[in-house]
C-alpha positions in Angstrom: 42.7 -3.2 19.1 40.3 -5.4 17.9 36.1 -4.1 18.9 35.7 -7.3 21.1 39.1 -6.5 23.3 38.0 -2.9 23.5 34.6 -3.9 24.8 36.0 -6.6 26.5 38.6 -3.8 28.2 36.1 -1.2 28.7 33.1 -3.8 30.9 34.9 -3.6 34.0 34.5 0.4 33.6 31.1 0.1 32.7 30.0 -2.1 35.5 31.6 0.2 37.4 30.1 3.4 36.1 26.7 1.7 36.0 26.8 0.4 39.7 27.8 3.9 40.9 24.7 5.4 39.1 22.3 3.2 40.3 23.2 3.6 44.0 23.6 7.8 43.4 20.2 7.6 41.5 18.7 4.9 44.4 19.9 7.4 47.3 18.5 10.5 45.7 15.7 8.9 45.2 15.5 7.9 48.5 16.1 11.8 50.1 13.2 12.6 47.3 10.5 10.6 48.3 11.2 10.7 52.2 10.9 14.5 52.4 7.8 14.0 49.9 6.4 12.1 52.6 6.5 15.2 55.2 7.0 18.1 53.3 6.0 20.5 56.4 8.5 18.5 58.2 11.2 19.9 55.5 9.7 23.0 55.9 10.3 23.4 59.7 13.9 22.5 58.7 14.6 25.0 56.5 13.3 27.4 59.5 16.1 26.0 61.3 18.9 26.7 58.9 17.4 30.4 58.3 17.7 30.9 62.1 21.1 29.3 62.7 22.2 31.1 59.9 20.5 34.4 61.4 17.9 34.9 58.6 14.6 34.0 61.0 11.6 35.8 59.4 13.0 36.5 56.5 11.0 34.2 54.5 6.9 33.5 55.0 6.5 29.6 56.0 4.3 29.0 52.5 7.4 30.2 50.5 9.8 27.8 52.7 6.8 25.2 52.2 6.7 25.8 48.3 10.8 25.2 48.8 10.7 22.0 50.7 8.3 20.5 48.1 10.7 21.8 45.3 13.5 20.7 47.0 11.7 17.1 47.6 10.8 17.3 43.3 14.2 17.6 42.4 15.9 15.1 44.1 13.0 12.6 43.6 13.4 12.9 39.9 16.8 13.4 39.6 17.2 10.5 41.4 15.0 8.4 38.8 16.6 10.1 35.9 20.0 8.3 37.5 18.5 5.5 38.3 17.0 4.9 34.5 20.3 6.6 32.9 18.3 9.3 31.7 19.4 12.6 30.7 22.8 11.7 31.6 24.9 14.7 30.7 22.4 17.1 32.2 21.8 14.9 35.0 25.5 13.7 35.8 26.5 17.6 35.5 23.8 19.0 38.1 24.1 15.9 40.4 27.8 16.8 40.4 27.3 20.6 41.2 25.1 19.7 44.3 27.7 17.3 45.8 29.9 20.0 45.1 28.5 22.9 47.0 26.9 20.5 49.8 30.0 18.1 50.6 32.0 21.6 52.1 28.6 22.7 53.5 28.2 19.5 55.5 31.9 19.9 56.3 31.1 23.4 58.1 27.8 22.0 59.5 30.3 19.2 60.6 33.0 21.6 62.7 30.5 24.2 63.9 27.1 22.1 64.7 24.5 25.1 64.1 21.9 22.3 63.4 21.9 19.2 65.1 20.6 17.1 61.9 21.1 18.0 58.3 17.3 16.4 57.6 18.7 15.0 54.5 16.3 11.8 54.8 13.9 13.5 56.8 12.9 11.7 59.8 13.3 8.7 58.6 17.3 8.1 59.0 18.9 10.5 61.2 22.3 11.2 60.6 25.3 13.5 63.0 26.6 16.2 60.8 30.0 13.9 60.9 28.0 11.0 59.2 25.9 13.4 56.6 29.1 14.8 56.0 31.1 11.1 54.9 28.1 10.7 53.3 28.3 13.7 50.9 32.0 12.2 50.6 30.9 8.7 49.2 28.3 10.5 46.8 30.7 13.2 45.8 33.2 10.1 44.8 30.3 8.1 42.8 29.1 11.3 40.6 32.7 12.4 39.6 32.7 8.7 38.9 29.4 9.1 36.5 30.2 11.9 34.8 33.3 11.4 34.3 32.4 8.2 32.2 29.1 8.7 31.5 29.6 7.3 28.0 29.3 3.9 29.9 26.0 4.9 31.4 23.2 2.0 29.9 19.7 3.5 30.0 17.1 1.6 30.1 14.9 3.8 28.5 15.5 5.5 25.0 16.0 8.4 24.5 12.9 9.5 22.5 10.2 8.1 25.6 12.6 9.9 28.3 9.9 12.9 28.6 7.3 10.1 29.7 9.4 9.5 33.0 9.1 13.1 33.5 6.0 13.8 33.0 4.8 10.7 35.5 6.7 11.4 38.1 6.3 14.8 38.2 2.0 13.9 38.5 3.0 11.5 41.0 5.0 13.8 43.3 2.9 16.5 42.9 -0.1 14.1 44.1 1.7 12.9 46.8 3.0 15.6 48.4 -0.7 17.7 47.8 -1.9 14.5 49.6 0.7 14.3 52.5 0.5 18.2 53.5 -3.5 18.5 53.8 -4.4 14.8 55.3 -0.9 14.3 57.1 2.4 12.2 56.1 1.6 8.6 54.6 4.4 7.4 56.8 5.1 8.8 60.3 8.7 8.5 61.4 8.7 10.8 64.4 8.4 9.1 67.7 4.4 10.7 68.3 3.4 8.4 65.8 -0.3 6.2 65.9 0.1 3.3 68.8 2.8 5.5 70.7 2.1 5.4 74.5 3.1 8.5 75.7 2.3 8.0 79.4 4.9 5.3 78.8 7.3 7.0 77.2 7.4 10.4 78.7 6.9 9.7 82.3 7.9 6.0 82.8 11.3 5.8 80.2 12.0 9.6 79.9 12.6 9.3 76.6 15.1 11.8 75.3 13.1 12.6 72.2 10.5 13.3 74.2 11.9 15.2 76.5 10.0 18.6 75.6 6.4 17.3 76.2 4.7 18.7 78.9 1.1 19.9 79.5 0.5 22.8 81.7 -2.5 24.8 82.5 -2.2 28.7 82.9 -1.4 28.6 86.3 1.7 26.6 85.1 0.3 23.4 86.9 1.6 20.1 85.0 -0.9 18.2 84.5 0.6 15.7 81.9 0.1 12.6 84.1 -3.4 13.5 84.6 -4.0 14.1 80.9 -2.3 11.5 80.3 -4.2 8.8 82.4 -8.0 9.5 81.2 -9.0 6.8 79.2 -10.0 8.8 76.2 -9.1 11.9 75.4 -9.5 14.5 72.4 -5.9 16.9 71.9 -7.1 19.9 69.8 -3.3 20.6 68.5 -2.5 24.1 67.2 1.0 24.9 68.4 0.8 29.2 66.5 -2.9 29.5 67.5 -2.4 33.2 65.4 -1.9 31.0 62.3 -4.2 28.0 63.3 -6.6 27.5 60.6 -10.3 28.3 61.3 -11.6 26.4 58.0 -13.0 23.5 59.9 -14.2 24.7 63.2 -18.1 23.2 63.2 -16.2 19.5 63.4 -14.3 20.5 65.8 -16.8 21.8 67.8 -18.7 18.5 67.4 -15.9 16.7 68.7 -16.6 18.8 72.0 -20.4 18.2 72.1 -19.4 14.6 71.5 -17.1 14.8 74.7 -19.5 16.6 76.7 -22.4 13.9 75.5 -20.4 11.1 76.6 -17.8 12.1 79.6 -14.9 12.3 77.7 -11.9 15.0 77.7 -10.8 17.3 75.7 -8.0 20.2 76.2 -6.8 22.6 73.0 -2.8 22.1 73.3 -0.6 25.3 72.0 2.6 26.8 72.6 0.6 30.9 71.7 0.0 33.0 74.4 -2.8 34.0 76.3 -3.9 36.7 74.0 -3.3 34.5 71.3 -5.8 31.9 73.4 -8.3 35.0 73.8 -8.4 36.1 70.7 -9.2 32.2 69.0 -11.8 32.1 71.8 -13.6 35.0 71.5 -13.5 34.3 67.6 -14.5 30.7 67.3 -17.0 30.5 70.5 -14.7 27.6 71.8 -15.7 26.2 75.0 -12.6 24.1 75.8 -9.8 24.5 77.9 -6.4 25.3 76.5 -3.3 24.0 78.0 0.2 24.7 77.3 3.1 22.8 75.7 6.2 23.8 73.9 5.9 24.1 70.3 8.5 21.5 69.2 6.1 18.4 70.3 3.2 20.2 69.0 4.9 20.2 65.6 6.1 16.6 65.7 2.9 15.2 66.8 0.8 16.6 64.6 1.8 18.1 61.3 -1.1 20.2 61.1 -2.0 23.9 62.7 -4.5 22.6 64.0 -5.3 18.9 64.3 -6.5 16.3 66.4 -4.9 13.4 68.2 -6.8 10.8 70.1 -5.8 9.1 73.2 -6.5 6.2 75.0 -5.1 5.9 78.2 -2.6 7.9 77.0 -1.7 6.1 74.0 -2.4 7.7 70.7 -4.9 6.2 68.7 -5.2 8.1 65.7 -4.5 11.4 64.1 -6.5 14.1 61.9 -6.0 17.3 60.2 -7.7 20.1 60.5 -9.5 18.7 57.0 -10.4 15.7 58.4 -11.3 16.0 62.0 -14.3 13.9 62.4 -17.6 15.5 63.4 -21.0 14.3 64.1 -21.7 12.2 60.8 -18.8 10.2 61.8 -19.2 10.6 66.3 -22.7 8.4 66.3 -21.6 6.3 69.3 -19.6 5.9 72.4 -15.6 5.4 71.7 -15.7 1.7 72.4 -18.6 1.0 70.0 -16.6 3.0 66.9 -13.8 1.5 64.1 -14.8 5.0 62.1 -12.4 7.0 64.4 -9.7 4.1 63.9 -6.8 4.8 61.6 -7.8 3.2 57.9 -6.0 0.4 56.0 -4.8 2.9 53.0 -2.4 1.1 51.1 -0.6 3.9 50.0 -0.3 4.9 53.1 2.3 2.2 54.2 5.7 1.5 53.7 4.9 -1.2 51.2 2.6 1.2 49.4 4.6 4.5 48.9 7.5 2.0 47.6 5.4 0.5 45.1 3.8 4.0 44.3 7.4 4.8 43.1 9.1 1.6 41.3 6.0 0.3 39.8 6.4 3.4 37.6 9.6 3.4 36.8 9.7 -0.7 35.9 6.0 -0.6 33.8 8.1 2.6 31.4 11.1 0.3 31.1 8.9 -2.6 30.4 7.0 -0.5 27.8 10.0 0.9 26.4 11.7 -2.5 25.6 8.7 -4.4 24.2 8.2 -1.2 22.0 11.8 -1.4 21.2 11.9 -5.3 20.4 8.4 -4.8 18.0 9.8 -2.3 16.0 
């Protein structure tokens, strides 16, 4: 056979083969950067497999924290190893392996439901364990597919400037997630997120994601349509009070001289007991009241231990962690009179911004790559 009818057999198979890597790469990608965006998030997840699997405790929340942002790494840059046909034989072979060992798992998860959501996008998408499981199908399909022919894999970057992509995005995710676990996730995709009206939501709609939210005080009095209604109020969020951090407590004390300066409310929310509640009074001199809520909501709102939400009328107006809690530098004027206590316009903390933060990469290496090629 002539060299033009073999490549002229052998396109259909390589638009094939290149097709199925992008969208594997794209997708793992994708799960990379989403649980990059709340690795505590992943974290609380991986709690939930190690108690449906009967393994609570086992494991210290840092360790399952240092695993969520592993497990975040490696699919982010597997995914743009795929994606730029990088690596292909390593990458094909480990991309297989995974699909191999989670398309059954997701199968059991499937028939016996310990978890309700896999949290293989995170928040963002949530998937049944019937859907995560066709899912793990279709990928399964596609990397047999890609390493089966990987021969017909084009990269688009050669092979002696692959270690660049590794070494960028391995500064970039490291950056990011650093950045997303002390000052919060750059996206929120849970439903307590900034310009969520809870009084709306919780006690008008019932909504069934919200179902858990309440506010009690320690006579078990529910006071979340009173809390609720105030036209400004300060939530000191810290749903393990025993593991709350006490790193930052002069701003949070300002916020309560602030409060008390200018009528406004503030109530410490936790799901910790009362010695717990004691025990961070009598060491941090706190004069505010805590109230009680389950520890799911805490978690969601706030992905912090503690932080601060403030409402207005009930709607939530912004978010802190405990890192950046605003204190009296920032609290020079009545509520109304202040944009400093407004959430910022941080580009990279939009949508728009975290995709950009991850494809202009990828396209300025390829760029690079090919006007190095075509010089030399």
């Amino acid at each position: 056979m002539t060299r033009n009818g073999y490549e002229s057999k052998s396109m259909p198979a390589r638009v094939a083969v290149n097709t199925c890597r992008i969208v594997l790469g794209l997708t793992f990608m994708f799960s990379g950067i989403v649980k990059a965006v709340d690795p505590m998030g992943t974290q609380i997840k991986i709690s939930d497999y190690m108690y449906a699997f009967g393994l609570g405790g086992t494991l210290l929340d840092s360790t399952m924290l240092i695993m969520a942002c592993l497990l975040a790494g490696m699919e982010l840059l597997l995914g743009v190893y795929m994606t730029l046909g990088t690596y292909v034989r390593g990458t094909s072979l480990l991309l297989l392996i995974a699909m191999a060992v989670f398309t059954p798992f997701t199968l059991y998860l499937a028939l016996k439901n310990p978890v309700e959501d896999c949290g293989c996008f995170g928040d963002a998408v949530i998937l049944s364990n019937w859907q995560t499981f066709l899912k793990n199908v279709f990928l399964l399909l596609l990397s047999v597919t890609v390493f089966v022919w990987k021969k017909h894999v084009v990269p688009f970057v050669s092979e002696k400037r692959q270690w660049i992509v590794t070494v960028v995005y391995v500064l970039i995710a490291v950056r990011f997630m650093i950045g997303n676990i002390n000052h919060l996730p750059a996206i929120d995709f849970r439903p307590y997120k900034v310009g969520t009206d809870l009084r709306d939501e919780v006690l008008v709609k019932g909504n069934p994601e919200m179902s858990d939210f309440f506010i009690m005080n320690s006579d078990m009095d529910d006071l979340t349509d009173s809390i609720l209604s105030a036209e400004w109020t300060f939530l000191l969020v810290a749903p393990h009070l025993e593991d709350a951090s006490e790193g930052n407590l002069d701003r949070i004390d300002d916020v309560y001289d602030y409060c008390q300066m200018h009528g406004y409310s503030m109530y410490g929310l936790t799901a910790s007991g009362r010695r717990a509640i004691r025990t961070w009074t009598e060491n941090t001199g706190a004069e505010y009241e805590f109230m009680h809520c389950d520890e799911i909501p805490l978690q969601t709102m706030v992905r912090s231990n503690p932080g601060m939400v403030l409402l207005r009328n009930g709607r939530i107006v912004n978010k802190w962690s405990h890192l950046d809690i605003p204190g009296d530098d920032v609290l020079t004027a009545r509520l109304d009179e202040l944009q400093s206590v407004m959430p910022g316009n941080d580009p990279l903390r939009t949508t728009g911004g975290v995709v950009l933060l991850f494809l202009l990469p990828m396209l300025a290496i390829v760029l690079i790559d090919t006007l190095k090629r075509m010089i030399l």
